[in-house]
Short mmCIF file of the C-alpha atoms (twelve columns), coordinates in Angstrom:
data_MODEL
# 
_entry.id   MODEL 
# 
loop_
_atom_site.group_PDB 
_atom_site.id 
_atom_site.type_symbol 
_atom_site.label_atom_id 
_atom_site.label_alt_id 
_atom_site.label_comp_id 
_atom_site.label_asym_id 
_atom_site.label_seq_id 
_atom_site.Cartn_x 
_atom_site.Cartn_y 
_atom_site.Cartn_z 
_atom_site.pdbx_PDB_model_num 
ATOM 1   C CA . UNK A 1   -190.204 -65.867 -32.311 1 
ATOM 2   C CA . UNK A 2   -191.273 -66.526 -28.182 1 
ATOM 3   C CA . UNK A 3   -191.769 -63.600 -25.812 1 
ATOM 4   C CA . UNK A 4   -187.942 -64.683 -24.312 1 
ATOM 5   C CA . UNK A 5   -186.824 -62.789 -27.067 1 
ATOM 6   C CA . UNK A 6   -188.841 -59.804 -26.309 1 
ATOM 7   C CA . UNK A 7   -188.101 -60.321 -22.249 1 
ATOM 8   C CA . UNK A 8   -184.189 -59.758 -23.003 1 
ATOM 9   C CA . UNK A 9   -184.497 -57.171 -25.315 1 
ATOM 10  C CA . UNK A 10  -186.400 -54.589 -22.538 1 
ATOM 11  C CA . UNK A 11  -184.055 -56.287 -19.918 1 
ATOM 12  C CA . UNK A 12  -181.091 -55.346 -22.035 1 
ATOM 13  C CA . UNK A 13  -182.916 -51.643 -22.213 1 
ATOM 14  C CA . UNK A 14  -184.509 -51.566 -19.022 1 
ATOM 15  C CA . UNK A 15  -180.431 -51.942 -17.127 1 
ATOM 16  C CA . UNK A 16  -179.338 -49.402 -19.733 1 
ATOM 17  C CA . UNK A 17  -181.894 -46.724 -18.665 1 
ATOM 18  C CA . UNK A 18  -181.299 -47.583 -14.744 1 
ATOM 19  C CA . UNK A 19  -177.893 -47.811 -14.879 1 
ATOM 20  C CA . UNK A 20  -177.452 -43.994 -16.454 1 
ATOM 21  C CA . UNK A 21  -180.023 -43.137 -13.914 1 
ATOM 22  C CA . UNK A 22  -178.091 -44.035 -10.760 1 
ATOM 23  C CA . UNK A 23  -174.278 -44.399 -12.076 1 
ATOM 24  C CA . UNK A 24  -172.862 -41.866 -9.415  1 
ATOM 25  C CA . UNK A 25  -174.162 -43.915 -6.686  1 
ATOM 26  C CA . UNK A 26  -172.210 -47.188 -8.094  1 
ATOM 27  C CA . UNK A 27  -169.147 -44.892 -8.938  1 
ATOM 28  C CA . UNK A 28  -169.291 -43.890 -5.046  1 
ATOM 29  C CA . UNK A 29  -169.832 -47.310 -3.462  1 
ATOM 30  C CA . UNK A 30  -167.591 -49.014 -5.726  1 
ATOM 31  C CA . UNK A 31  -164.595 -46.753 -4.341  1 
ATOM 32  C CA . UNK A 32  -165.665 -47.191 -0.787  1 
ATOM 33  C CA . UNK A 33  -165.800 -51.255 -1.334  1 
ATOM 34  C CA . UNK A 34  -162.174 -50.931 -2.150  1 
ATOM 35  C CA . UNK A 35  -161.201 -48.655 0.007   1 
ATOM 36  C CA . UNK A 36  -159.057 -49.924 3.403   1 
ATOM 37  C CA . UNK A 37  -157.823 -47.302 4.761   1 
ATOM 38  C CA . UNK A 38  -160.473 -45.215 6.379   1 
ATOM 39  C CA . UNK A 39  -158.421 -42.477 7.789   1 
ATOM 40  C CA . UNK A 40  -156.841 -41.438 5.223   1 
ATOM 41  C CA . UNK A 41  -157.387 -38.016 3.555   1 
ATOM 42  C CA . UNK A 42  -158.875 -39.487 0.572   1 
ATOM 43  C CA . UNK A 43  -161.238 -41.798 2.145   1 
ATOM 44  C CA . UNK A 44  -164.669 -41.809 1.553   1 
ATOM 45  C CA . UNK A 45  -166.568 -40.728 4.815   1 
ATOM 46  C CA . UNK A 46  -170.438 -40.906 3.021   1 
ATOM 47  C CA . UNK A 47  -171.491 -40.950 -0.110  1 
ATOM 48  C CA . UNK A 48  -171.882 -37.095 -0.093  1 
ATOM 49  C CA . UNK A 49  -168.241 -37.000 0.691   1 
ATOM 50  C CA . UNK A 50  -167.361 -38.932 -2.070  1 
ATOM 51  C CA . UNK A 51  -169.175 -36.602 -4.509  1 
ATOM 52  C CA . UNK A 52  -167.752 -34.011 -3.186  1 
ATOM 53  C CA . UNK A 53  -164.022 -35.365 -3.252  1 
ATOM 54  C CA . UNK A 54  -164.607 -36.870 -6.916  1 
ATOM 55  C CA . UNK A 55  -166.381 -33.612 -8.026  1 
ATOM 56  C CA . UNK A 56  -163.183 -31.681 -6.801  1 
ATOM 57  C CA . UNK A 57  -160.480 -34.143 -8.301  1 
ATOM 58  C CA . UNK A 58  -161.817 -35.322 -11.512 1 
ATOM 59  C CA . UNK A 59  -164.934 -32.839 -12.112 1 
ATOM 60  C CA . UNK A 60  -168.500 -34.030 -12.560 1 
ATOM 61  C CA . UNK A 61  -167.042 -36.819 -15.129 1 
ATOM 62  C CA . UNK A 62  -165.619 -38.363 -12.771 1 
ATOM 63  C CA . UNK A 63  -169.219 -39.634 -11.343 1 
ATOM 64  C CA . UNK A 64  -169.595 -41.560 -14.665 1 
ATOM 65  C CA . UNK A 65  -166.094 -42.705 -14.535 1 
ATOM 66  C CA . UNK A 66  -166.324 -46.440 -16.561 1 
ATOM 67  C CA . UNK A 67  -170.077 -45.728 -17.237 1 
ATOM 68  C CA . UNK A 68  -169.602 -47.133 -20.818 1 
ATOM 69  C CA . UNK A 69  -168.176 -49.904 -19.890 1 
ATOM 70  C CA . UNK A 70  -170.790 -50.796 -17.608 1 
ATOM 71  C CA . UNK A 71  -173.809 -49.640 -20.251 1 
ATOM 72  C CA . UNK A 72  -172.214 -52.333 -22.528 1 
ATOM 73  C CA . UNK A 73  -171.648 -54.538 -19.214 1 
ATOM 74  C CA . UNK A 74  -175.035 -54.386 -17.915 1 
ATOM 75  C CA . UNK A 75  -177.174 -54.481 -21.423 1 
ATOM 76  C CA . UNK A 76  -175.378 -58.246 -22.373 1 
ATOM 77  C CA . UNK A 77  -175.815 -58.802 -18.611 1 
ATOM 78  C CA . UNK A 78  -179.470 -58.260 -18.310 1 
ATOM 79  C CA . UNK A 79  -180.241 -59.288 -21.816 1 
ATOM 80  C CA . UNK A 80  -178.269 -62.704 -21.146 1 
ATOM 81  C CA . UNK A 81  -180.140 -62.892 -17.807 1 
ATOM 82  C CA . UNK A 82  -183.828 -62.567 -18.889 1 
ATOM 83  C CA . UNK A 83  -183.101 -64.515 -22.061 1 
ATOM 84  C CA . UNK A 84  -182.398 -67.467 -19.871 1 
ATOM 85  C CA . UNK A 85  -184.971 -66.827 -16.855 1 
ATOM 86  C CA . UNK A 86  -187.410 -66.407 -19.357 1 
ATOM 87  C CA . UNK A 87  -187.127 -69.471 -21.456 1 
ATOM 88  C CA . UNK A 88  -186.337 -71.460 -18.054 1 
ATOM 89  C CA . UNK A 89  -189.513 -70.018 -16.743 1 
ATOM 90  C CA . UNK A 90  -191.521 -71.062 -20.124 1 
ATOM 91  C CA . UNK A 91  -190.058 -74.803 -19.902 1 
ATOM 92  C CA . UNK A 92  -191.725 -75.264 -16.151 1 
ATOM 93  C CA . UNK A 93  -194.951 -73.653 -16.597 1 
ATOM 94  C CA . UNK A 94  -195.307 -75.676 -20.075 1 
ATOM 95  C CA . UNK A 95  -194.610 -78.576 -18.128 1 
ATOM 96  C CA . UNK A 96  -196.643 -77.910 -14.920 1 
ATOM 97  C CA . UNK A 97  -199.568 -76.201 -16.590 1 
ATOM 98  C CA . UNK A 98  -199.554 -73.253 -14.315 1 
ATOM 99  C CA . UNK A 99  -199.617 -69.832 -14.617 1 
ATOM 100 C CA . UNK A 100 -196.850 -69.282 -11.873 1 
ATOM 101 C CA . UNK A 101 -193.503 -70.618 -10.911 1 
ATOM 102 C CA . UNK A 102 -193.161 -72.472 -7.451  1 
ATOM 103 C CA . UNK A 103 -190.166 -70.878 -4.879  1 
ATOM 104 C CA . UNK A 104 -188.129 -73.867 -5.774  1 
ATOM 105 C CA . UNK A 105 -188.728 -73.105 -9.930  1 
ATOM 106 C CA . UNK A 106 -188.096 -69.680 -9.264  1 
ATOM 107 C CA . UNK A 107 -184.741 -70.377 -7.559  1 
ATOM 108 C CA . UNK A 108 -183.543 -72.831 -10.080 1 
ATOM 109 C CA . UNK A 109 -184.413 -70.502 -13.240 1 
ATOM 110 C CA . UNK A 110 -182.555 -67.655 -11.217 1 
ATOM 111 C CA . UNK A 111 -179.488 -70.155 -11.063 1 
ATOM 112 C CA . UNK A 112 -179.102 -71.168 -14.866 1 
ATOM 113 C CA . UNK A 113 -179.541 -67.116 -15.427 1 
ATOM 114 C CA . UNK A 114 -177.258 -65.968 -13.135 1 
ATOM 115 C CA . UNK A 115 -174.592 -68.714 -13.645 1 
ATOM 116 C CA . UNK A 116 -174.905 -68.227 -17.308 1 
ATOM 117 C CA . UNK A 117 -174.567 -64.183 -17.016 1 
ATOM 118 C CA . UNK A 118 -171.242 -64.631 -14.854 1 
ATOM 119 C CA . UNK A 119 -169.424 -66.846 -17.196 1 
ATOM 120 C CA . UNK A 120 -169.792 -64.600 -19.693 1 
ATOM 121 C CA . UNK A 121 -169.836 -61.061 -18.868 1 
ATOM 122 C CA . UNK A 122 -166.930 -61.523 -15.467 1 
ATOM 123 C CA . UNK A 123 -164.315 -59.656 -18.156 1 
ATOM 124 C CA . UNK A 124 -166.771 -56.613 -18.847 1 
ATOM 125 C CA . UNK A 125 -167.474 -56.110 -14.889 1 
ATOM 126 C CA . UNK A 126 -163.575 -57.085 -14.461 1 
ATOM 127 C CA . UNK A 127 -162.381 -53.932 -16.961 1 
ATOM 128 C CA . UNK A 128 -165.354 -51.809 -15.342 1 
ATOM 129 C CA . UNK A 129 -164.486 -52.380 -11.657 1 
ATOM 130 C CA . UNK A 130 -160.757 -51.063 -12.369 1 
ATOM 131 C CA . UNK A 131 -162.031 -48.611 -14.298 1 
ATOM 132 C CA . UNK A 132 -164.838 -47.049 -11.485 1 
ATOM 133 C CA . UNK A 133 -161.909 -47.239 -8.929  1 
ATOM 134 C CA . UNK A 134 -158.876 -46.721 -10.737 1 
ATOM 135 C CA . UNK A 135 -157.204 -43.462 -8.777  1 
ATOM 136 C CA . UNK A 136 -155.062 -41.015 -10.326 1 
ATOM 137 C CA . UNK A 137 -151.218 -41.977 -10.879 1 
ATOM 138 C CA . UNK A 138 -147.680 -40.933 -11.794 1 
ATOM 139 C CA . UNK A 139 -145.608 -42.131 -13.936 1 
ATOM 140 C CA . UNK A 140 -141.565 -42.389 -13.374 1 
ATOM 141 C CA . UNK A 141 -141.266 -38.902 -14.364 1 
ATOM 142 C CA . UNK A 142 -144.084 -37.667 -12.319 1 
ATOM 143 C CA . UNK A 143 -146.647 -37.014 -14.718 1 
ATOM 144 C CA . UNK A 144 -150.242 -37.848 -14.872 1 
ATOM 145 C CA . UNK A 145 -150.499 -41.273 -16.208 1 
ATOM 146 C CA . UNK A 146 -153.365 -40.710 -19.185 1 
ATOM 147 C CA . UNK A 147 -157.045 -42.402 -17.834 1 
ATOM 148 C CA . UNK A 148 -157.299 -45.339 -20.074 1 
ATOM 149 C CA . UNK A 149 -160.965 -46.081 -22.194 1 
ATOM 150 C CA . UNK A 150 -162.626 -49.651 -21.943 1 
ATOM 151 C CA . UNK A 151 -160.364 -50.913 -24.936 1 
ATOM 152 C CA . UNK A 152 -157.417 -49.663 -23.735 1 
ATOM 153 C CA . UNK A 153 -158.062 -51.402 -20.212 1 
ATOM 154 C CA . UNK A 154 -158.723 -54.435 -21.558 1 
ATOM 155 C CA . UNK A 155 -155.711 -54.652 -23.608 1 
ATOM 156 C CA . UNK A 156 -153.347 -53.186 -20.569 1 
ATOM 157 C CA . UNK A 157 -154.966 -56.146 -18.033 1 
ATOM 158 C CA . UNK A 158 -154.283 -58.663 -20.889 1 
ATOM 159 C CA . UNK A 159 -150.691 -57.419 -21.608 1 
ATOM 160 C CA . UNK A 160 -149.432 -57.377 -18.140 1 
ATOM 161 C CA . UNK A 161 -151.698 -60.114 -16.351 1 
ATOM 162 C CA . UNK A 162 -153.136 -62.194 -18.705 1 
ATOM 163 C CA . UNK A 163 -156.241 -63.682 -19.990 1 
ATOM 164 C CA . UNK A 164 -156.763 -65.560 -16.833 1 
ATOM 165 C CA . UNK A 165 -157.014 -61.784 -14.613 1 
ATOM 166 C CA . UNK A 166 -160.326 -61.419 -16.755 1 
ATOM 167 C CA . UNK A 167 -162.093 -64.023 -14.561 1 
ATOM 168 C CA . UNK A 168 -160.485 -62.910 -11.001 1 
ATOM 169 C CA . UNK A 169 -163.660 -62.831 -8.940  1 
ATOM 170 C CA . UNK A 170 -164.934 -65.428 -10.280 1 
ATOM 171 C CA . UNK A 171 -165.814 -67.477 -7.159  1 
ATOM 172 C CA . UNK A 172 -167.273 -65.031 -5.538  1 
ATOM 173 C CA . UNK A 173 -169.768 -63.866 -8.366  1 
ATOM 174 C CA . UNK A 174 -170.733 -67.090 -8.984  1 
ATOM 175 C CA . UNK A 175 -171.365 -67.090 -5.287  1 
ATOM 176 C CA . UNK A 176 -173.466 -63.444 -5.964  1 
ATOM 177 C CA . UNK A 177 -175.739 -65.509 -8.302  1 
ATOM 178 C CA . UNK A 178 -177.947 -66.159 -4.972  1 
ATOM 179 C CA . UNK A 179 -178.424 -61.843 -5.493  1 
ATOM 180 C CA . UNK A 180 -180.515 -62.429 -8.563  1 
ATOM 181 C CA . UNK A 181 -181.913 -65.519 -7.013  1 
ATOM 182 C CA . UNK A 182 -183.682 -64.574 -3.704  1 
ATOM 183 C CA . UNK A 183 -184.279 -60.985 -5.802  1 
ATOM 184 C CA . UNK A 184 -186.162 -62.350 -8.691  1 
ATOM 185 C CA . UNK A 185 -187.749 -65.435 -6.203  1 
ATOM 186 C CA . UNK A 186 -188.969 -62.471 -3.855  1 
ATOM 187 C CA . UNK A 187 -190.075 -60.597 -6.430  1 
ATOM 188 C CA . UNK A 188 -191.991 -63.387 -8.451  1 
ATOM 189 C CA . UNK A 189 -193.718 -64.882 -5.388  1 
ATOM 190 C CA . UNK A 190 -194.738 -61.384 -4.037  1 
ATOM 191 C CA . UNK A 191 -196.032 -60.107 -7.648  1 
ATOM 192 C CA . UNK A 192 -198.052 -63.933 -7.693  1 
ATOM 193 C CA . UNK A 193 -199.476 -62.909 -4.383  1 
ATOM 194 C CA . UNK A 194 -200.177 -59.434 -5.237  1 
ATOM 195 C CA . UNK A 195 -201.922 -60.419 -8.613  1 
ATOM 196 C CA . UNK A 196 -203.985 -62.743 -6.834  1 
ATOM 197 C CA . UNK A 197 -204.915 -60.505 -3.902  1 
ATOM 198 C CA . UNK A 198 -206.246 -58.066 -6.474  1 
ATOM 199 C CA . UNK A 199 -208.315 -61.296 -8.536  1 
ATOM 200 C CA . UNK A 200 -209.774 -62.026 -5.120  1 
ATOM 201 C CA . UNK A 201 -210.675 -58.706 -4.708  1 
ATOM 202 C CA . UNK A 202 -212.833 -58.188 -8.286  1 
ATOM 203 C CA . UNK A 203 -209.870 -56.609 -9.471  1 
ATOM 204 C CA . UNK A 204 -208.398 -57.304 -12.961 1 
ATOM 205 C CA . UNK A 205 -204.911 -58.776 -11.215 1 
ATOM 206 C CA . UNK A 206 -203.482 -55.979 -13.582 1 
ATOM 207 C CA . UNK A 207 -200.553 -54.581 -10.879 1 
ATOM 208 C CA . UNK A 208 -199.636 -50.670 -12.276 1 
ATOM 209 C CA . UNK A 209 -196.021 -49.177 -12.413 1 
ATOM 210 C CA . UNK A 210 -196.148 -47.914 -9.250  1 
ATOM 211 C CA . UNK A 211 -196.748 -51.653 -8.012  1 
ATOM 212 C CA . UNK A 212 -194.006 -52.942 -9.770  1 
ATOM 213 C CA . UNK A 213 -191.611 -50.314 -8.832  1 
ATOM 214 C CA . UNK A 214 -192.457 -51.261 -4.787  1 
ATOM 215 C CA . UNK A 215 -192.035 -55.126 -5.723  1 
ATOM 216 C CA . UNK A 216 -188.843 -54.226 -7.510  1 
ATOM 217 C CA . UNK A 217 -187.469 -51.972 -4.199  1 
ATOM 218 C CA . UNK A 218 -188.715 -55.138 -1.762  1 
ATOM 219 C CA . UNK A 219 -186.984 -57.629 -3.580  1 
ATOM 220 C CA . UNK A 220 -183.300 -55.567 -3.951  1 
ATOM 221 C CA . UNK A 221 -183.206 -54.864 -0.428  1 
ATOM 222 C CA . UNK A 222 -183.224 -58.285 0.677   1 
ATOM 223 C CA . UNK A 223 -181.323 -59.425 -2.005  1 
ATOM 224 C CA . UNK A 224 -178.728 -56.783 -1.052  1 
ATOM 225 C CA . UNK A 225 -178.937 -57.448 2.835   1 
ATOM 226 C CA . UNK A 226 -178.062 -61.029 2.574   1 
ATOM 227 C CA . UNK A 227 -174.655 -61.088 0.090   1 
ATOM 228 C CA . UNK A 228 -173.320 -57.365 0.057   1 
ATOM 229 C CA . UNK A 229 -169.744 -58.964 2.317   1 
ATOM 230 C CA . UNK A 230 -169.022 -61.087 -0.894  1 
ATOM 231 C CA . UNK A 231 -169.556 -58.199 -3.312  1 
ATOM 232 C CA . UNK A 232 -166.801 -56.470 -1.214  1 
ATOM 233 C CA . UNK A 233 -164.753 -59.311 -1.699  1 
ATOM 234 C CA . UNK A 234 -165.408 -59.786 -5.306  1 
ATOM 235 C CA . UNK A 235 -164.383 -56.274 -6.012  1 
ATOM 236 C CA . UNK A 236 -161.548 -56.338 -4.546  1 
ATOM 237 C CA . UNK A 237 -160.102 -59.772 -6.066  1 
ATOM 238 C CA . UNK A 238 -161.386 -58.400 -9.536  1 
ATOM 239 C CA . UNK A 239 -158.760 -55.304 -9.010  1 
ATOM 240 C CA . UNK A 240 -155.013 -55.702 -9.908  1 
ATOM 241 C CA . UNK A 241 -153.575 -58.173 -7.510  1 
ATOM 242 C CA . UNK A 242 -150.783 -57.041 -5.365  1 
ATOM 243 C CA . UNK A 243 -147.286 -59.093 -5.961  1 
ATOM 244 C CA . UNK A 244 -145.482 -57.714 -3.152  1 
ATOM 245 C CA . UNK A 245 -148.148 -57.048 0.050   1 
ATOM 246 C CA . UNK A 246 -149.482 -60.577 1.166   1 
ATOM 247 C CA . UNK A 247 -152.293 -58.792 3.408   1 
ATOM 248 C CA . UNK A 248 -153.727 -57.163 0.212   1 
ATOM 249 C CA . UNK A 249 -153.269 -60.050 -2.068  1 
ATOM 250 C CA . UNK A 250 -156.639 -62.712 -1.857  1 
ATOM 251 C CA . UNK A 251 -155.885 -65.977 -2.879  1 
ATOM 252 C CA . UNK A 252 -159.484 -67.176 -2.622  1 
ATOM 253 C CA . UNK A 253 -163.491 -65.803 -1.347  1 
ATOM 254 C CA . UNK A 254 -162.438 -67.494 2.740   1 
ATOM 255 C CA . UNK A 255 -158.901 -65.698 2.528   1 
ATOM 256 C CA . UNK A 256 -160.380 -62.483 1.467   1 
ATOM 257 C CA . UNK A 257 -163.058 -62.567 4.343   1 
ATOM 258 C CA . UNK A 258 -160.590 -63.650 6.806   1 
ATOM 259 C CA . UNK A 259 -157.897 -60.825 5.800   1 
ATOM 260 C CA . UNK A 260 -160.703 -58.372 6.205   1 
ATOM 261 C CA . UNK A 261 -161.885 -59.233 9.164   1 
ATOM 262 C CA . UNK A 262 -158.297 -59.108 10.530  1 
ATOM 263 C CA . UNK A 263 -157.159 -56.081 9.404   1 
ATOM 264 C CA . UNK A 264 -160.839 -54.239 9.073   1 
ATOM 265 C CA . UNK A 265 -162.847 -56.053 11.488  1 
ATOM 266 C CA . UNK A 266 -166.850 -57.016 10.598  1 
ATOM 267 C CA . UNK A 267 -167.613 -52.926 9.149   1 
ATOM 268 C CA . UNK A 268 -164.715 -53.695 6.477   1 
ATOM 269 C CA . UNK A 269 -167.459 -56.315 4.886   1 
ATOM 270 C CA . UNK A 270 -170.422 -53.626 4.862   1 
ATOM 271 C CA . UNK A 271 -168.217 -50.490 3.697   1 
ATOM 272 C CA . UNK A 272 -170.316 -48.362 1.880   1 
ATOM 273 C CA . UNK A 273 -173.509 -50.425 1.965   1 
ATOM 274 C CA . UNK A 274 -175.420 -47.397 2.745   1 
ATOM 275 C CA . UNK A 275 -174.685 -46.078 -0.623  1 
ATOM 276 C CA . UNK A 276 -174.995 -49.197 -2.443  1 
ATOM 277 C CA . UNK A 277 -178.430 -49.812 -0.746  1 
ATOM 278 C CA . UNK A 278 -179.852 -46.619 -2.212  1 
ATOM 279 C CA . UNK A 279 -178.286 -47.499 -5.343  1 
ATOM 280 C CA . UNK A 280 -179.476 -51.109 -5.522  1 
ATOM 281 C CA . UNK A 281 -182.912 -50.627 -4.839  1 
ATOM 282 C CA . UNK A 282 -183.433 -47.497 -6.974  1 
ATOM 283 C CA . UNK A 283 -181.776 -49.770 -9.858  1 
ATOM 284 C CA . UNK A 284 -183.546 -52.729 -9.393  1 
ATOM 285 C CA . UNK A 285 -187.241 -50.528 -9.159  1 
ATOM 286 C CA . UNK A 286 -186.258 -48.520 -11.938 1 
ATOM 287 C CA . UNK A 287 -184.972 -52.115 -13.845 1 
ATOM 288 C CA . UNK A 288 -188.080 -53.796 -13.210 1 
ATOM 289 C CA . UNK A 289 -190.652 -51.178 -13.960 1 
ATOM 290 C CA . UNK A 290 -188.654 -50.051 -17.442 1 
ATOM 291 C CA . UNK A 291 -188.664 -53.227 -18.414 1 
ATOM 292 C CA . UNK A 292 -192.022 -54.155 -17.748 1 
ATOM 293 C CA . UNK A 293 -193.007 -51.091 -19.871 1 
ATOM 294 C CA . UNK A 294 -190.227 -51.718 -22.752 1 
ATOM 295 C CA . UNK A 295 -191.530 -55.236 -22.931 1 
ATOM 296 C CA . UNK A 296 -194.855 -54.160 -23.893 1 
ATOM 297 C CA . UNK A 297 -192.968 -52.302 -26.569 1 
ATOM 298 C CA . UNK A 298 -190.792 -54.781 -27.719 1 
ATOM 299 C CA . UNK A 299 -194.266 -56.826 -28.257 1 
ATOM 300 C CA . UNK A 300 -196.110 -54.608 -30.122 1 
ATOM 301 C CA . UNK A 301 -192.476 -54.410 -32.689 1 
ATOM 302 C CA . UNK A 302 -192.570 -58.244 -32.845 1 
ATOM 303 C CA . UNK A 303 -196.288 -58.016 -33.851 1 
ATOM 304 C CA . UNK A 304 -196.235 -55.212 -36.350 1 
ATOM 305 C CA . UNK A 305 -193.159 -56.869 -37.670 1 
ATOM 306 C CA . UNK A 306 -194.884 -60.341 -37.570 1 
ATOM 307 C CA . UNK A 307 -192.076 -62.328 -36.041 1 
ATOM 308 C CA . UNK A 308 -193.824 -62.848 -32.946 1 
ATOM 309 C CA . UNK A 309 -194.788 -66.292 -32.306 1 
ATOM 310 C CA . UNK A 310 -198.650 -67.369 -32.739 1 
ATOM 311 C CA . UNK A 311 -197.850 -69.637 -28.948 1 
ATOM 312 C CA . UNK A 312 -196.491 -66.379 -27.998 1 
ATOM 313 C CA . UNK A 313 -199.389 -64.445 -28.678 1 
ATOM 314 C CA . UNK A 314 -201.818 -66.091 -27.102 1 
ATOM 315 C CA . UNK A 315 -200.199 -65.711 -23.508 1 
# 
């Protein structure tokens, strides 16, 4: 059995432990994404406000609102992911003989990864997203309507949309695949030229947590910068589609970024970025550096089991 195996297994574990770790910061910037009205009373001025407005509605649970959704999400996610960066990234440096992917490799592997990971987990992050932003409601008799679990989500979207309503947002987070890309491109070429910074210098080339963890922030932050207005979009279209308001319906990624322009201006694409930045870079350093570590462990269980490959070991 390859290393690929191993790579998806602490990738799968790595997003678990990161995603626990920082959960109230997606629950907060997920409701700000969504949210259009910014005057009203239960608008979310800052992410402190949020917490604070959550905290006093739904309690602390309400922080981890859809958090199990989104462990299951994220662990097929990630797994999926490294599985296929991994073996992509085996098949050029086996055919290039080096020991490090070019930009262009590096883009191209993030692709087939990222493209891969959409088409399959878009329902999870579909359920999730309603479930992270899903507001308190009444039914005909005024009562609470009961919070519904993952399941029950599923089976409600399915009942009164259809199959189909799993994949809204599908455009644009195919379009989001160029997140993983320039992240995992930045990150690759800058670890490369950190490794061999620290060969050059009679160092080992060995980079330590620490390292990886500052590699990991780098590359999230651009990655972030550069496609957070179509992760507002894609939010959005993944929630229930209105039937009856035109101007909060989006047919399509252009219609949704021309509606919110109109009706938002240019801030309605960057709505609670500041949030999400905090979020997406602790993630992503706390993603990288767990796995790094749980790959080491996932190794050494491959070896002691013997199902780790003799090509494999030798790396």
């Amino acid at each position: 059995m390859s290393d690929n195996v191993a790579h998806a297994v602490a990738g799968a574990a790595g997003g678990i432990v990161s995603t626990v770790l920082t959960y109230p910061l997606i629950t907060v910037s997920s409701r700000m994404q969504v949210q259009k009205d910014d005057k009203s009373g239960d608008a979310y001025k800052n992410f402190f406000d949020g917490v604070r407005k959550i905290i006093k509605k739904d309690g602390p649970a309400g922080l981890f609102s859809g958090m199990n959704s989104a462990l299951i999400g994220i662990a097929i996610t990630n797994g999926v992911y490294y599985g296929c960066y991994e073996t992509t990234k085996s098949a050029f440096l086996a055919a290039s003989g080096r020991r490090v992917m070019s930009t262009v490799e590096s883009m191209i592997a993030g692709a087939v990864a990222g493209s891969a990971t959409v088409l399959v987990t878009n329902p999870i992050w579909v359920i999730n997203t309603r479930m992270t932003v899903k507001k308190d409601s009444l039914d005909e008799s005024g009562a609470p309507v009961k919070k519904l679990g993952a399941w029950e989500m599923f089976l409600k979207v399915i009942r009164e949309e259809g199959p189909a309503s799993l994949w809204q947002g599908l455009i644009p987070a195919l379009i989001l695949v160029i997140n993983p890309i320039i992240q995992y491109t930045v990150f690759e070429q800058a670890r490369g030229r950190l490794e061999k910074i620290r060969r050059t210098s009679g160092g080992s080339g060995v980079l330590s947590s620490f390292d990886i963890f500052l590699l990991g922030a780098l590359a999230k932050l651009t990655a972030t910068g550069v496609t957070y207005p179509y992760l507002v979009v894609k939010n959005r279209m993944q929630l229930k589609q209105s039937k009856t308001d035109d101007s909060a319906r989006y047919s399509s990624v252009m219609d949704g970024f021309r509606k919110i322009l109109k009706q938002e201006g240019v801030k309605g694409l960057y709505k609670g970025i500041e949030t999400k930045i905090v979020q997406s870079v602790l993630t992503a350093s706390l993603l990288f550096t767990a796995k790094e570590e749980l790959f080491k462990v996932a190794v050494f269980i491959l070896t002691v089991l013997g199902a780790r490959s003799k090509v494999a070991a030798k790396h």
